[in-house]
N, CA, C and O of each residue as an XYZ file, in Angstrom:
588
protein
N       0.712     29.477    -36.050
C       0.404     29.587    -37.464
C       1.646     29.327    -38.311
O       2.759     29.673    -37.915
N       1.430     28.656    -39.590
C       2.862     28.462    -40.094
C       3.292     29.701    -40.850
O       4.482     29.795    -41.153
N       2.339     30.781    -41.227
C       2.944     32.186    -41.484
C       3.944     32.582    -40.175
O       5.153     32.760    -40.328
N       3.409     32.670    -39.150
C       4.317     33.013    -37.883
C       6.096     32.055    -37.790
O       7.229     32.396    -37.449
N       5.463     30.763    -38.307
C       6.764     29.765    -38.103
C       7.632     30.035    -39.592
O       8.646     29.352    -39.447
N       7.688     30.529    -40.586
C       8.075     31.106    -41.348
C       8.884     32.469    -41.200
O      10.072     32.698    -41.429
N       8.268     32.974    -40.924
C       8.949     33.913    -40.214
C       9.846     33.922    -39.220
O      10.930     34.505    -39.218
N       9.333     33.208    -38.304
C      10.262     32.856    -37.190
C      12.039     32.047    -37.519
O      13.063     32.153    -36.845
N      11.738     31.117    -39.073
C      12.896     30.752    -39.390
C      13.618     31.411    -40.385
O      14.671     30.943    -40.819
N      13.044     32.671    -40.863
C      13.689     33.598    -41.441
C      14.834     34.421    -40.542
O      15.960     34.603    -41.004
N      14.540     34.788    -39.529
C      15.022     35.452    -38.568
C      16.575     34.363    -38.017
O      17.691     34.719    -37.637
N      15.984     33.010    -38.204
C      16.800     32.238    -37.121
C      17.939     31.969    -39.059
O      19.081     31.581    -38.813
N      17.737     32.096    -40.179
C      18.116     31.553    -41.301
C      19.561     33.483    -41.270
O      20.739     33.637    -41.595
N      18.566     34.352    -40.749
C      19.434     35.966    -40.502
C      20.611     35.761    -39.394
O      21.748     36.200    -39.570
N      20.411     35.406    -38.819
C      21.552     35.295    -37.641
C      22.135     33.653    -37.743
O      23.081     33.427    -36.988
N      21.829     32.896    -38.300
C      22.976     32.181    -38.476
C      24.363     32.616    -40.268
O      25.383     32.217    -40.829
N      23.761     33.196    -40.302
C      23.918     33.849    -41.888
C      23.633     33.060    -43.174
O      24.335     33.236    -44.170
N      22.310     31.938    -43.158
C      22.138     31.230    -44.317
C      22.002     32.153    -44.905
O      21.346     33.084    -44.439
N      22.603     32.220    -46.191
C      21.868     33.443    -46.984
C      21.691     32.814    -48.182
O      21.446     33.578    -49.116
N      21.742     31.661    -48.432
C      20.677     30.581    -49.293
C      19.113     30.772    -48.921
O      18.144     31.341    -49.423
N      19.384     29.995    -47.776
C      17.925     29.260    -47.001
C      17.238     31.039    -46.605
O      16.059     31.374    -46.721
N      18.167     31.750    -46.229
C      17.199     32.924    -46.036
C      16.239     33.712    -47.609
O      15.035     33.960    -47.559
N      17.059     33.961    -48.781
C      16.470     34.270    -50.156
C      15.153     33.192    -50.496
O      14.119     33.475    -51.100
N      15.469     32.139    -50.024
C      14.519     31.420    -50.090
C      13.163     31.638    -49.138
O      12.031     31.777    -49.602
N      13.531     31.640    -47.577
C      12.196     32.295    -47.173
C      11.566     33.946    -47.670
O      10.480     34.475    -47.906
N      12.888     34.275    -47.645
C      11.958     35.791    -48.478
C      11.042     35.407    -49.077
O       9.918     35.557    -48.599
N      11.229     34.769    -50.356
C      10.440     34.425    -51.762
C       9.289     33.906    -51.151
O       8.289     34.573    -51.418
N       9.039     32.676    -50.222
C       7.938     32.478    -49.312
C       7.223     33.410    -49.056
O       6.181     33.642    -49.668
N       7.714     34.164    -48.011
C       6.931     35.552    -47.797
C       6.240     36.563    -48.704
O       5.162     37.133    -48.537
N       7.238     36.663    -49.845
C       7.086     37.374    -50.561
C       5.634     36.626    -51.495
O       4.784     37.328    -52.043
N       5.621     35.451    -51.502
C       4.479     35.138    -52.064
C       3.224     34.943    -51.519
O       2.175     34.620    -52.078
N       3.514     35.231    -50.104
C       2.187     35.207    -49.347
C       1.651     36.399    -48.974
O       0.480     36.679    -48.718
N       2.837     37.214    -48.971
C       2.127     38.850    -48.984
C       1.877     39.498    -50.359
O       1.319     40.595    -50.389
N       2.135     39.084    -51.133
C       1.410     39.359    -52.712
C      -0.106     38.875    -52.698
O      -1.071     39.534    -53.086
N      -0.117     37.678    -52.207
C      -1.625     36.870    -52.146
C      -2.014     37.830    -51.070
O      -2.207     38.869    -51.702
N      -2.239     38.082    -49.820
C      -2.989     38.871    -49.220
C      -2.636     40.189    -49.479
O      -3.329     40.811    -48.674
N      -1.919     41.077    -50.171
C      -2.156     42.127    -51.046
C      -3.110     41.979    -51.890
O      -3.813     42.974    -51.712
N      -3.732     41.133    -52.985
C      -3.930     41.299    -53.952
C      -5.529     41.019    -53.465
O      -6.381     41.770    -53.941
N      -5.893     40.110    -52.662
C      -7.401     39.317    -51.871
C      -7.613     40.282    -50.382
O      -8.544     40.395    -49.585
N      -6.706     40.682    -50.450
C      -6.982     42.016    -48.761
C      -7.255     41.324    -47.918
O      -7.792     41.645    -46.858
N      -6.984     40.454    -48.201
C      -7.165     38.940    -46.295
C      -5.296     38.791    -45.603
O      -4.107     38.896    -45.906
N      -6.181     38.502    -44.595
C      -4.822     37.473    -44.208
C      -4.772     36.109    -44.091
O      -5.381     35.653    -43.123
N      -4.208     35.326    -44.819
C      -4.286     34.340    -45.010
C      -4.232     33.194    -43.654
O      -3.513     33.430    -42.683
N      -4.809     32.349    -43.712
C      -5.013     31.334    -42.772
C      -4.412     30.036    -43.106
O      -4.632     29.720    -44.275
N      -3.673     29.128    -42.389
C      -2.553     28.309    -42.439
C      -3.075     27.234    -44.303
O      -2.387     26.970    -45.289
N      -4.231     26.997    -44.037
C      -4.792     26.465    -45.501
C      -4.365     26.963    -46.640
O      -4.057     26.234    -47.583
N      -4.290     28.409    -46.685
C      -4.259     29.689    -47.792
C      -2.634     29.564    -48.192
O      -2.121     29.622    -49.309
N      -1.867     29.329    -46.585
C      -0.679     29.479    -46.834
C      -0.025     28.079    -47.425
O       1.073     28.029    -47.978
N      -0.914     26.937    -47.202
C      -0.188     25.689    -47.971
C      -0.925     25.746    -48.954
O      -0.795     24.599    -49.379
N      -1.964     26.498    -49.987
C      -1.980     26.608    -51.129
C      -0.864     27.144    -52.256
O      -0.487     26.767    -53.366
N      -0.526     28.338    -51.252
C       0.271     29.147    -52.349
C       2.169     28.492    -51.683
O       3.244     29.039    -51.927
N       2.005     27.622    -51.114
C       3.420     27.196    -50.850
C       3.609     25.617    -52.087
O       4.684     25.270    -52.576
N       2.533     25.065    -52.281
C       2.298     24.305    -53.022
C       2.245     24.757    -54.563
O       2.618     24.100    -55.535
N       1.751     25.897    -54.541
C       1.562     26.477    -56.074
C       3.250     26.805    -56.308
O       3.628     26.529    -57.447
N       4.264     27.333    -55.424
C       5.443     26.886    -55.376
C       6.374     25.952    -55.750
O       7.505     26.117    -56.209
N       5.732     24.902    -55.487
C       6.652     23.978    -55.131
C       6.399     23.157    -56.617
O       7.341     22.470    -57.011
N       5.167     23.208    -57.445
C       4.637     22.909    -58.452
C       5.281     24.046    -59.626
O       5.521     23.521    -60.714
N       5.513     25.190    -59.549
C       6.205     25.990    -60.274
C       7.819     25.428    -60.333
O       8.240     25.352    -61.487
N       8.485     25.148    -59.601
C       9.698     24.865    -59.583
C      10.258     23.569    -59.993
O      11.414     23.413    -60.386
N       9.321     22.600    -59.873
C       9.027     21.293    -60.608
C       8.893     21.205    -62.112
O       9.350     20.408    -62.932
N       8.034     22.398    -62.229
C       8.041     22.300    -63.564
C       9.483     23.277    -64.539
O       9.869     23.093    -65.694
N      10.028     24.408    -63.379
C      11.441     24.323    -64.068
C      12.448     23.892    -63.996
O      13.396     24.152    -64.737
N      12.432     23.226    -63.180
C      13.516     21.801    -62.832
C      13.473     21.107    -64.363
O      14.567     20.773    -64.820
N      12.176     20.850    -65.253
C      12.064     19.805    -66.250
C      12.704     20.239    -67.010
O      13.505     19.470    -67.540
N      12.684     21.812    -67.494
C      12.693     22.966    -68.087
C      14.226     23.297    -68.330
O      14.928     23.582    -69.300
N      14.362     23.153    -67.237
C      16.588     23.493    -67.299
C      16.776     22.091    -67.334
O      17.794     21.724    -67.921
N      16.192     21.392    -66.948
C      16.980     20.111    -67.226
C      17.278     19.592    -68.514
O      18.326     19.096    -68.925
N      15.820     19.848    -69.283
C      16.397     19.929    -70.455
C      16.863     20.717    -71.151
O      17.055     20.428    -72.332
N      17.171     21.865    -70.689
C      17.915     22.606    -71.653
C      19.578     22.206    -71.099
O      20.493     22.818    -71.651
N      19.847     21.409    -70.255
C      21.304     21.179    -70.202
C      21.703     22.297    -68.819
O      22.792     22.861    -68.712
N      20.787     22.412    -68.040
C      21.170     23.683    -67.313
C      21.312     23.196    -65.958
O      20.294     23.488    -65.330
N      22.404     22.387    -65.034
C      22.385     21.975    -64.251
C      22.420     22.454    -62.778
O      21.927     21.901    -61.795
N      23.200     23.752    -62.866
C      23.440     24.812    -62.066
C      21.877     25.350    -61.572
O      21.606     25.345    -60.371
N      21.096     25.711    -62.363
C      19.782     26.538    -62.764
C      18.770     25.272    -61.822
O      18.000     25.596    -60.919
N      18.996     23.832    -62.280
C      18.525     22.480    -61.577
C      18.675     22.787    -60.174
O      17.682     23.101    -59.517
N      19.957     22.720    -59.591
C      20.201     22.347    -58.178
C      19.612     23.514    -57.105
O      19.138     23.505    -55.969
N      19.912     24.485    -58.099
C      19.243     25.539    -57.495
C      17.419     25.279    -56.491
O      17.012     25.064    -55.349
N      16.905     25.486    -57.848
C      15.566     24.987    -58.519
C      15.446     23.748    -57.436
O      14.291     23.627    -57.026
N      16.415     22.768    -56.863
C      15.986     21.437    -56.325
C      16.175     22.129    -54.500
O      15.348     21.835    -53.637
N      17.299     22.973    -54.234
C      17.121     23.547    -52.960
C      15.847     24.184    -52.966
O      15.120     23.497    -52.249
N      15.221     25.147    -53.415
C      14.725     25.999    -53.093
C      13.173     24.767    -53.081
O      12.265     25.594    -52.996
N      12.636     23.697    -53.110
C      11.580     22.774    -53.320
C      12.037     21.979    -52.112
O      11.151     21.305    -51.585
N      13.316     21.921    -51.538
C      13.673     21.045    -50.095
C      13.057     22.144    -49.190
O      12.233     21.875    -48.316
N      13.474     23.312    -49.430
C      13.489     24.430    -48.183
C      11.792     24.874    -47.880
O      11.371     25.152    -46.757
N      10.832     24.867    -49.315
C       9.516     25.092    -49.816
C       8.679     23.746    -48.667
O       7.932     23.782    -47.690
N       9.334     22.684    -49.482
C       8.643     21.390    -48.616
C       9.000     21.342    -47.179
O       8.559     20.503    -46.393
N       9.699     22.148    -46.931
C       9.888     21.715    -45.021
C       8.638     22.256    -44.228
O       8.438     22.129    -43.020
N       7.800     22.917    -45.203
C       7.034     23.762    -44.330
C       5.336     23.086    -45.018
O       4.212     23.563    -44.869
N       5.624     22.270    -45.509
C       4.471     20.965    -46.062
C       4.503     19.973    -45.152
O       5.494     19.405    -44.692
N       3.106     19.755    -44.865
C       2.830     18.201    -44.425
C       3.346     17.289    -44.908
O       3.649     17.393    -46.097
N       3.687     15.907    -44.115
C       4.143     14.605    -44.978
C       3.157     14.475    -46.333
O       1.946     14.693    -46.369
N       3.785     14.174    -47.126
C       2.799     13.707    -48.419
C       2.767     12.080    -48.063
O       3.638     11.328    -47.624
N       0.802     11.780    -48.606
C       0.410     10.968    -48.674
C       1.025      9.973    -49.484
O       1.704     10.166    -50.492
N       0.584      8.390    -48.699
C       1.418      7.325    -49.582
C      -0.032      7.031    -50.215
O      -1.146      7.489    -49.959
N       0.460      6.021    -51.204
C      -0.247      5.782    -52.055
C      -1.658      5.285    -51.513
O      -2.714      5.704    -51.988
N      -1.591      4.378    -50.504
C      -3.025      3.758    -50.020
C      -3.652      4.582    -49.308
O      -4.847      4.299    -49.216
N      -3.284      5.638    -48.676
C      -3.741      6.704    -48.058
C      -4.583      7.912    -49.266
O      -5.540      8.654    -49.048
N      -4.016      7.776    -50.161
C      -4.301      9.178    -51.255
C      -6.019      8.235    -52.171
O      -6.987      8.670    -52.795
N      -5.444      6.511    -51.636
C      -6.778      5.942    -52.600
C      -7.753      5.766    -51.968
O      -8.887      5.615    -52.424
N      -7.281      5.764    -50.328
C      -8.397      5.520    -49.397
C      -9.610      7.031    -49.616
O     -10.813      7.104    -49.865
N      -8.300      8.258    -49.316
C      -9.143      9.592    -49.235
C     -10.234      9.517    -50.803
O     -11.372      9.953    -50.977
N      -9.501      8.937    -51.543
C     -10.401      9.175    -52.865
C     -11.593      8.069    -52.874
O     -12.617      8.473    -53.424
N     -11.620      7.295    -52.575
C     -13.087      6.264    -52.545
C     -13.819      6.879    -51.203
O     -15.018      6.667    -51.386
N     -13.626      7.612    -49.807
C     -14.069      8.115    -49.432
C     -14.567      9.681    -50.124
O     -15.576     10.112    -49.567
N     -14.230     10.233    -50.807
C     -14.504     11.580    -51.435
C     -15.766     10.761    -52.089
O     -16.869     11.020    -51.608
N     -15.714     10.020    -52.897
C     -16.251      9.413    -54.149
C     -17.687      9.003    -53.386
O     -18.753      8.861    -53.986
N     -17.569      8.902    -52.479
C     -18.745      7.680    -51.861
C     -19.654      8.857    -51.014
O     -20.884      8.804    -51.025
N     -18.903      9.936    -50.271
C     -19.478     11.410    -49.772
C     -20.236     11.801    -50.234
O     -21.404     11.889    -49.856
N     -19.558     12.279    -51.577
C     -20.193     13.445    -52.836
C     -21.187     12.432    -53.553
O     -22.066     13.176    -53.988
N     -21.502     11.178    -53.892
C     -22.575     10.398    -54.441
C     -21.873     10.563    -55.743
O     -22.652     11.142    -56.501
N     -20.621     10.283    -56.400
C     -20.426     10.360    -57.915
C     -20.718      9.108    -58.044
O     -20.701      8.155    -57.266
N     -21.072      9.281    -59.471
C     -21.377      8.162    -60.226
C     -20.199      8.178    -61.745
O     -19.451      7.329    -62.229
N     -20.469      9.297    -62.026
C     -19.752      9.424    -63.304
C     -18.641     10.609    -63.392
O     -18.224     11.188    -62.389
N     -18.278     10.854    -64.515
C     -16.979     12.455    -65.116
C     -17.701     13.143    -64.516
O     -17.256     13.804    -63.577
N     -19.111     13.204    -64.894
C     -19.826     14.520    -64.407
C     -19.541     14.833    -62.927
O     -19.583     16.009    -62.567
N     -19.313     14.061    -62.231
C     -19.333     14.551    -61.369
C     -17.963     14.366    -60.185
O     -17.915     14.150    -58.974
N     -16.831     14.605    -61.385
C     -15.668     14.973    -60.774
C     -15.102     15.913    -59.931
O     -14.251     15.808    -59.047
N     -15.998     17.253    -60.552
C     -15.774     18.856    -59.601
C     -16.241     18.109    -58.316
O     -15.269     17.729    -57.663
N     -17.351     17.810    -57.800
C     -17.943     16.736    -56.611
C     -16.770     16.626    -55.891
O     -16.107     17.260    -55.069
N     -16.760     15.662    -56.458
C     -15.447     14.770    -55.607
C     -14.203     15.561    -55.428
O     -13.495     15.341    -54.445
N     -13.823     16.626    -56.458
C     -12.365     17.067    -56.083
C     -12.775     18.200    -55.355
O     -11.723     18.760    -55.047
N     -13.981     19.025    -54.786
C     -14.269     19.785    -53.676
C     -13.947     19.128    -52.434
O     -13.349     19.641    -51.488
N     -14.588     17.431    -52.547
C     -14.288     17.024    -50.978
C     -12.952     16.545    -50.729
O     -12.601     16.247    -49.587
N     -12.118     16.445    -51.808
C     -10.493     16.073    -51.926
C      -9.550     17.282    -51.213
O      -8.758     17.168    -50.278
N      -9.962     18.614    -52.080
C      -8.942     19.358    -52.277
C      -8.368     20.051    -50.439
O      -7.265     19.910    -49.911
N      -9.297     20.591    -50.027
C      -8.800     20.367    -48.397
C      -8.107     19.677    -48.017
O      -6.989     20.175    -47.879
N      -8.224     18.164    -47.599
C      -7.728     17.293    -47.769
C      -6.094     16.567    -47.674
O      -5.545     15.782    -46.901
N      -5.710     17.278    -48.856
C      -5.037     16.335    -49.707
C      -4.176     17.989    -50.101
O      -3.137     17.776    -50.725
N      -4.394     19.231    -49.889
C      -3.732     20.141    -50.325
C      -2.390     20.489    -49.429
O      -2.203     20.825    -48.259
N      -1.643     20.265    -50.449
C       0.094     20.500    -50.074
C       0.306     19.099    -49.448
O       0.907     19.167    -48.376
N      -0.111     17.547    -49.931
C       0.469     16.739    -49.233
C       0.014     15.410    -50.510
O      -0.219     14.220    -50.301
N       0.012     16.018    -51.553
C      -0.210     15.595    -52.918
C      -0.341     16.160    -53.936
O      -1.085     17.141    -53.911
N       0.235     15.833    -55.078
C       0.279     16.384    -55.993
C      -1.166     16.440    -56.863
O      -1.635     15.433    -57.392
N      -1.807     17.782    -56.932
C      -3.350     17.821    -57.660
C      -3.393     17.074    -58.773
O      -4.381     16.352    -58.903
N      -2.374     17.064    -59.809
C      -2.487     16.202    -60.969
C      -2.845     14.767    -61.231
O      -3.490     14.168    -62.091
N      -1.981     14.363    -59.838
C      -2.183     12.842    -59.568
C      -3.065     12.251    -59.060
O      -3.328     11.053    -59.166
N      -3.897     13.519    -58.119
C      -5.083     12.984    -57.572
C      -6.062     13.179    -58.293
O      -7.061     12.467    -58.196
N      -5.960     14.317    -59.277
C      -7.305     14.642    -60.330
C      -7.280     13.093    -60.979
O      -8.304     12.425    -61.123
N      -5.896     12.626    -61.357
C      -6.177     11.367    -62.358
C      -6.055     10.306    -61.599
O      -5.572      9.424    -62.309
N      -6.256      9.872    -60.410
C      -6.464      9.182    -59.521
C      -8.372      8.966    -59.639
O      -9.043      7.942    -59.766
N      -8.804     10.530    -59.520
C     -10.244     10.249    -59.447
C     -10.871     10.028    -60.534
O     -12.008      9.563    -60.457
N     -10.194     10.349    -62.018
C     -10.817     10.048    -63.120
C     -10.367      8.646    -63.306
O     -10.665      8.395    -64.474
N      -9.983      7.923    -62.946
C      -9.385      6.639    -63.447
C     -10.570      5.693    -62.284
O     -10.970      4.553    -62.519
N     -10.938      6.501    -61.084
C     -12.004      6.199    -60.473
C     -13.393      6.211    -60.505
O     -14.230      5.875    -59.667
N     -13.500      6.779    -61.925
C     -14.704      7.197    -61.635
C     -14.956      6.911    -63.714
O     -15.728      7.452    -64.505
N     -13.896      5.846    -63.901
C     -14.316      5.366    -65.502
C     -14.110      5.986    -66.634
O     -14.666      5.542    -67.637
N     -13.293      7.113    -66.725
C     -12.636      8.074    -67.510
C     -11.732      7.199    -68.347
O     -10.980      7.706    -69.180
């Protein structure tokens, strides 16, 4: 399980003494045991590349955030902690791969139109979660579907 392999490189991040790369798996952890605190599950490797992705999308967006405020220190930071986040992500899809999955979604679910975008991004989001960015594929499928 990649909860288990997370852990496992926390331990190995403790005894070599990263104590970068280790604050960083904390925060991992720490966000996956908040999520099964809060839902009383234990999360299953899917659950855990949701909320590693909801991550990695938070930090992206303050990367933009200090960047423009002139904050470069606050950046590099912000850019380790999205290397160390992504090691534990699938390869992300290339482009012909992300258009293939989407004309297959499209052709599954029977869309025809907007209406029936939720459709298609049910048979996407599995998929395509933590190995693409949702934004790009939401407007991937609206640009597919005549939006």
């Amino acid at each position: 399980m990649l909860k288990a392999q997370i852990q496992s490189d926390m331990k190995t991040a403790m005894k070599a003494g990263d104590k970068v790369r280790l604050g960083v798996i904390r925060l991992i952890l720490a966000a996956v045991k908040q999520r099964e605190v809060d839902e009383r599950i234990e999360l299953d490797d899917a659950q855990v590349l949701a909320v590693l992705d909801k991550m990695v999308k938070q930090r992206r967006d303050s990367i933009e955030q200090f960047g423009a405020a002139g904050r470069q220190d606050l950046v590099d930071v912000e850019r380790f902690e999205v290397e160390v986040i992504q090691g534990y992500l699938p390869a992300a899809l290339s482009e012909a791969e992300l258009t293939a999955l989407v004309e297959s979604a499209v052709t599954a679910s029977g869309a025809a139109a907007m209406s029936d975008m939720g459709k298609v991004m049910a048979v996407l989001r599995p998929q395509v979660q933590g190995r693409a960015d949702m934004g790009a594929v939401s407007a991937m499928v609206k640009r597919r579907l005549g939006a």
